[in-house]
N, C-alpha and C positions, 0 to 999 in steps of 0.2 A: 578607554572608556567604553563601558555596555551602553548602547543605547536598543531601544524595543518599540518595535512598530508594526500597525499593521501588514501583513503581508501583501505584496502585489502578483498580479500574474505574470508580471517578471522575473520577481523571485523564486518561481518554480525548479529552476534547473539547481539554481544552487542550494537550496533547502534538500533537495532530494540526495547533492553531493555533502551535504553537512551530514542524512542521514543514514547512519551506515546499513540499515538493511535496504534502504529506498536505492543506493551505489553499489553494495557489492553484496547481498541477503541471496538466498538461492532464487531463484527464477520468478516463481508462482509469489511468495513474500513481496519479492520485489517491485513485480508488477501491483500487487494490491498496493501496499505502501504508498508505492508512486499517485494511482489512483485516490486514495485518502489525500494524500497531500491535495493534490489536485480539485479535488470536490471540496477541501476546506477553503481554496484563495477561491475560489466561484461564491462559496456560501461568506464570505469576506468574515472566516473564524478562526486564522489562521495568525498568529502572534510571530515576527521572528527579531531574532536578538543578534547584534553586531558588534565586532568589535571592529576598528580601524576598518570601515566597510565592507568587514569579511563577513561572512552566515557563521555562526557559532551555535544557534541552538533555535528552538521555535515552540511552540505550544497551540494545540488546536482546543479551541473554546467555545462551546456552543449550551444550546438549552436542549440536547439531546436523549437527556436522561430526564423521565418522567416528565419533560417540561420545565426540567428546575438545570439551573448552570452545574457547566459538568467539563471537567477536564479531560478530553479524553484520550490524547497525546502530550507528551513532555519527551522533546528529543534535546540531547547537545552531544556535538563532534566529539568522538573520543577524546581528541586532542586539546579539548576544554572543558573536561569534566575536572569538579574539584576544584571551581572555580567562582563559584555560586551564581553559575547563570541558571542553571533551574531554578534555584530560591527566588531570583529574578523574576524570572518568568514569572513563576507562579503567583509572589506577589502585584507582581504588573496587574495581570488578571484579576487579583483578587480587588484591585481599585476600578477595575471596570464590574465586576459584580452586580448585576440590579436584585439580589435577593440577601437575606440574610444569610443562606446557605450556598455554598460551596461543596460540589462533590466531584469525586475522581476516582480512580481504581487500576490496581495493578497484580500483576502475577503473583502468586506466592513465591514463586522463583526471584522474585525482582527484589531482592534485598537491598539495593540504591534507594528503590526509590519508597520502598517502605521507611526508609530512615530517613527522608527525605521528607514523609507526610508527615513523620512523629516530629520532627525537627519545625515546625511549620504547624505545628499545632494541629494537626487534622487528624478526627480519630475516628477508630474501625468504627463502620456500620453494619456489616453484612459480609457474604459472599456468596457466590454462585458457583455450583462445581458443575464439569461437564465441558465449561465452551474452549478448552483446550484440554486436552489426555491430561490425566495426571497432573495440573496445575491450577489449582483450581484460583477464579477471581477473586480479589479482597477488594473489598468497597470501603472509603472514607468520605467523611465531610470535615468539614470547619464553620461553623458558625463567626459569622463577619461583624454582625453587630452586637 
């Protein structure tokens, strides 16, 4: 059974080991990763998802973007993807939502989790090129009400 809760700052170690760049990502990755993690369970926006009291996946959810709710991590353990704990997650989130809208965004590289937003109903807004070489951001929302 998935159960989803907020994160605590005990959680910290094992959310970083659930996530594979925050465990084994090159150095410089690593260390930010880890720090994100970390500034989400302080700002208490930090979502994670268990199975049999294990960390399987997590979700950082704030009003970061423009002011309005904005997903702006969605991690799960390789070894539980294809499992629908992102749709999880994501849904979890979406029942805590105080606005009509929902937004998030991900790599154009990231073909998971595009299929992920179109699966989930949330559709393109926008993007922005530049904030990584050659990969440029896609932006979505979902309208909740």
């Amino acid at each position: 059974m998935l159960t989803i809760h907020l994160a605590q700052l005990e959680d910290y170690e094992p959310l970083c080991q659930c996530d594979q760049l925050a465990s084994t990502g090159p150095a410089l990755i690593r260390l930010e990763r880890r720090e994100e993690i970390a500034h989400a369970l302080i700002d208490r926006s930090c979502y994670i998802a268990k199975r049999a009291a294990s960390p399987v996946g997590y979700i950082i959810f704030s009003r970061s973007f423009f002011k309005r709710p904005f997903i702006s991590l969605l991690t799960v353990h390789p070894a539980h993807r294809r499992h629908g704990v992102g749709s999880h997650l994501v849904r979890y989130v979406e029942s805590l939502c105080p606005s009509e809208k929902l937004f998030t965004s991900t790599n154009q590289s990231n073909i998971t989790m595009q299929k992920l937003c179109d699966k989930l109903g949330f559709l393109p807004c926008g993007h922005i090129e530049q904030l990584d070489d050659n990969d440029p951001e896609l932006f979505y929302y979902k309208r909740l009400l």
